[in-house]
N, C-alpha and C positions, 0 to 999 in steps of 0.2 A: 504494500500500500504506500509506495511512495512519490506515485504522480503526486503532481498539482493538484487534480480532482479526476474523481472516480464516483461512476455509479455502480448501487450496489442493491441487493434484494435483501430483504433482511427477515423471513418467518413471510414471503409475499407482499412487506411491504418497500415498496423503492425509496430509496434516500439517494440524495446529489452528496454527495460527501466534496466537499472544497479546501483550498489551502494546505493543502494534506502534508506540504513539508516545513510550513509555520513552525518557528520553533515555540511549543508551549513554556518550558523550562529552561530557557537556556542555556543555564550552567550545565545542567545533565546532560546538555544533546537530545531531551526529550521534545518527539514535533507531536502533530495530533492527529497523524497515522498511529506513533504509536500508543496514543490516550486513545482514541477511540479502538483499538485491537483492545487494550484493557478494557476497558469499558465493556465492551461485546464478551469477552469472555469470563469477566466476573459477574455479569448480567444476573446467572442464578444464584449469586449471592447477596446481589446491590437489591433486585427485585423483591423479595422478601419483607426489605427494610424499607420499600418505596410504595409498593401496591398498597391501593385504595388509599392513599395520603395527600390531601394536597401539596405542592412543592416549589418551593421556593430554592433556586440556585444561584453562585455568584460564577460570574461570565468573567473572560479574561481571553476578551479577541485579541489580545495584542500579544500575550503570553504573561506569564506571571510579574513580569519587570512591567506593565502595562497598566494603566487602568486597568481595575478590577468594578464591577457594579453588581450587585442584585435584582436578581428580576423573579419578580413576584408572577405578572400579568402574562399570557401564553401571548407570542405575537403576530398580530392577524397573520402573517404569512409560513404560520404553521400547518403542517397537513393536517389536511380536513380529521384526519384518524387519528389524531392522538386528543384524548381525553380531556376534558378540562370540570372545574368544578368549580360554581360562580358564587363570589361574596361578596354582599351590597357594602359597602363602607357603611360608619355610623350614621352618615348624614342619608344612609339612601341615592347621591348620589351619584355616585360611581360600584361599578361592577369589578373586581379583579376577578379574572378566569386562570384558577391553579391548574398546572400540569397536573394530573393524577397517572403517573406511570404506570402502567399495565403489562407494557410487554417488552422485551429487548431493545425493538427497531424506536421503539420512544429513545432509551437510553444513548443508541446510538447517536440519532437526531441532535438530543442534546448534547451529546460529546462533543458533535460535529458544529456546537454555536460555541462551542470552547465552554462550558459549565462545567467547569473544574467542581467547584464544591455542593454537595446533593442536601437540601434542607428540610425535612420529610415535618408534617404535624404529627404529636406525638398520638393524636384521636386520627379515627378514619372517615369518609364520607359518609359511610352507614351510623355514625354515631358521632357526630363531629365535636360533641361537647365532652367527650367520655374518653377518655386517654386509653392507651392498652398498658401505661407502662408509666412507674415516675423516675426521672433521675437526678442521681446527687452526681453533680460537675465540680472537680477538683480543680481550679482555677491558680498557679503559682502567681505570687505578685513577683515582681523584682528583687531581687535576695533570698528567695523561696528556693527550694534545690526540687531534682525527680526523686532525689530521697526521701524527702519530707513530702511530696504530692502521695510515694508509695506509704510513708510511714502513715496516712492520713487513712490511706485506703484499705490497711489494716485495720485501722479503726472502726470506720461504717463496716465490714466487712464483722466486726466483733459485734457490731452494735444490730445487724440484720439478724445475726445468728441469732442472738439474745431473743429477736425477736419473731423467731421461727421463720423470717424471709428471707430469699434467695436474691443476690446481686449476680446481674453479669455485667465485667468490666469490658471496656473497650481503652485502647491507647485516644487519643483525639486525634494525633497523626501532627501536633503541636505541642504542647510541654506539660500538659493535663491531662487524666481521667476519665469518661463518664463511668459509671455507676450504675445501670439501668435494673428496675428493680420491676420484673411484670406483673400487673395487676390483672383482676378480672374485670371485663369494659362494663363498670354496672358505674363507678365513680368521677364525681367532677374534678375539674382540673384544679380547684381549689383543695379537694383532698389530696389528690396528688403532690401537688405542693407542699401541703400542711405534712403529708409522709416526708418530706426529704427537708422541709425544714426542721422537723419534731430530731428525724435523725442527726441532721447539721448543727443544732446545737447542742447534743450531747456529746458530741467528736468534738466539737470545739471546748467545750468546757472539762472535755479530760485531755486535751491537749494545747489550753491558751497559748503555748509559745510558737507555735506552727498552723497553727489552725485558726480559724476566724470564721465568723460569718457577718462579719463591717462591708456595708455593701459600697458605702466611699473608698475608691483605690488610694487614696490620699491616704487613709484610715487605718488599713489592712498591714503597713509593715512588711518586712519579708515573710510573710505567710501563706500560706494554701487558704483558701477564698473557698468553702463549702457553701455551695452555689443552689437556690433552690427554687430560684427566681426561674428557669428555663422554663419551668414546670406551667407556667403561665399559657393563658391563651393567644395564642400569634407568637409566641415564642418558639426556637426549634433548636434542634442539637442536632450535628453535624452527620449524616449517615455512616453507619460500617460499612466499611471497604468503601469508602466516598475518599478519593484523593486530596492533598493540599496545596495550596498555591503558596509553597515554600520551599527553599534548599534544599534540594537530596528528593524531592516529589512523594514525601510522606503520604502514607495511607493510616485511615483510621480503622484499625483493626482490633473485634473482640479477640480477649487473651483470656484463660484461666487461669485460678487463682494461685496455682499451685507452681505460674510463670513470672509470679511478681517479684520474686527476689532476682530475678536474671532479665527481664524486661527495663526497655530503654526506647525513650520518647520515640526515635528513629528506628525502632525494632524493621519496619515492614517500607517498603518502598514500591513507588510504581512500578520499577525496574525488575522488579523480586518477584512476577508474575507466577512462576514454577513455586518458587518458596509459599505463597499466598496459597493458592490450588490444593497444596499438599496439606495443608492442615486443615484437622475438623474445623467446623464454625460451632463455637461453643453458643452463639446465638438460634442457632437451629431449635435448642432446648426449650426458648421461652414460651412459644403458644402456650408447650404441654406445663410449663410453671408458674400459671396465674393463681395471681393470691386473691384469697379472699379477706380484707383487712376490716369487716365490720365491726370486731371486738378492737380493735385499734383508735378507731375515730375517738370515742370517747376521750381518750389521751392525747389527740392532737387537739380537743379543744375546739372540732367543727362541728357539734353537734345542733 
């Protein structure tokens, strides 16, 4: 795939694939032949964490040394077949129409507008106010180490067990954590929240010297920032196996637990496409690990 532009068929659907020797990453020599080859063959990975979502991506036509922008709104001159899902702003208005990814040849499409980074909602169309999942995002400030992001992650990881829930971590594919903790889709995103800040302050107050939950960066110190605010509505967390637009083309990949003492920010790379492939997806697990948290709420105080 190294023309300039090539068309291609993808599941029956056709895509104009253009620019194809653009370098995405420069420093790596990564262009967006070979992002979009990623893209296409971690598909039955990235789709998992995308179906039924609306989505929000950040675009980097220019490559990652480039403006970078968000785009919420699907734009007119996308194929008629790829999905969208319409949300009136408060005023009524204005319409945003989300991608809602469905199938490969979507992923490709957008590989191929340079959507480096994949912004899924943590609810799905079928229930858009009901999350599947809440997460505690380990956030380092400045003078924070990945030591102390892991020594943090021990922590909730002590503080889920206590509490009969299961975390699965992911790297962010950047200098943080998430934490994803699946729930059963019966609760709002305010419970969801009220989970992972109930959690975020007990990490934090058996660890005040590395840990925090001061939502002013001014405030926070060299410390891990237990984050619980994502959990919000319009808020999103960066998908797994969703690439980064940074040095070395970091990917955001789930890890298990039992990887944290040997795990490192830049574990997993674009480039590591074979190494990625070969390993289980310990997120594969979550459907069948929905909590049921009702005896819980009463303790988070959202009754």
């Amino acid at each position: 795939m190294s023309r300039a532009s090539h068309r291609v068929r993808v599941q029956g659907r056709e895509i104009q694939l253009t620019n194809l020797d653009k370098l995405l990453w420069p420093d790596d020599g990564i262009t967006k032949a070979d992002y979009i080859h990623y893209v296409f063959t971690m598909a039955h990975r990235l789709l998992p964490q995308l179906k039924d979502r609306p989505l929000t991506v950040t675009r980097y036509p220019d490559g990652i040394d480039g403006e970078g922008f968000y785009q919420k709104d699907c734009p007119a001159y996308a194929p008629d077949w790829i999905p969208t899902y319409p949300v009136p702003s408060d005023k009524g208005d204005k319409v945003t129409r989300y991608i809602v990814p469905q199938e490969p040849a979507t992923l490709v499409w957008l590989a191929n507008q340079a959507a480096i980074e994949f912004h899924p909602w943590m609810s799905r169309i079928q229930h858009p106010g009901v999350p599947d999942y809440s997460v505690i995002d380990l956030d380092p400030a400045p003078g924070a180490t990945f030591e102390d992001v892991k020594t943090v992650a021990r922590a909730v990881k002590e503080v889920l067990d206590h509490l009969g829930l299961t975390g699965y971590p992911k790297l962010s594919g950047a200098t943080g954590i998430h934490i994803y903790v699946p729930l059963e889709p019966k609760y709002t995103y305010a419970v969801t929240s009220g989970l992972a800040g109930f959690i975020g302050r007990i990490v934090a107050g058996a660890l005040p010297d590395i840990a925090t939950n001061e939502r002013l960066v001014k405030n926070r110190g060299a410390r891990v920032y237990v984050d619980h605010l994502q959990n919000l509505p319009g808020k999103t967390i960066v998908a797994a196996y969703s690439a980064r637009p940074k040095a070395g083309a970091p990917v955001s990949v789930p890890f298990f637990w039992e990887e944290l003492d040997f795990i490192h920010p830049a574990q997993f790379t674009l480039k590591e496409l074979d190494k990625l492939l070969s390993r289980p997806d310990p997120f594969s697990e979550m459907p069948a690990a929905r909590h049921n948290i009702d005896a819980l709420i009463p303790q988070l105080g959202l009754e």
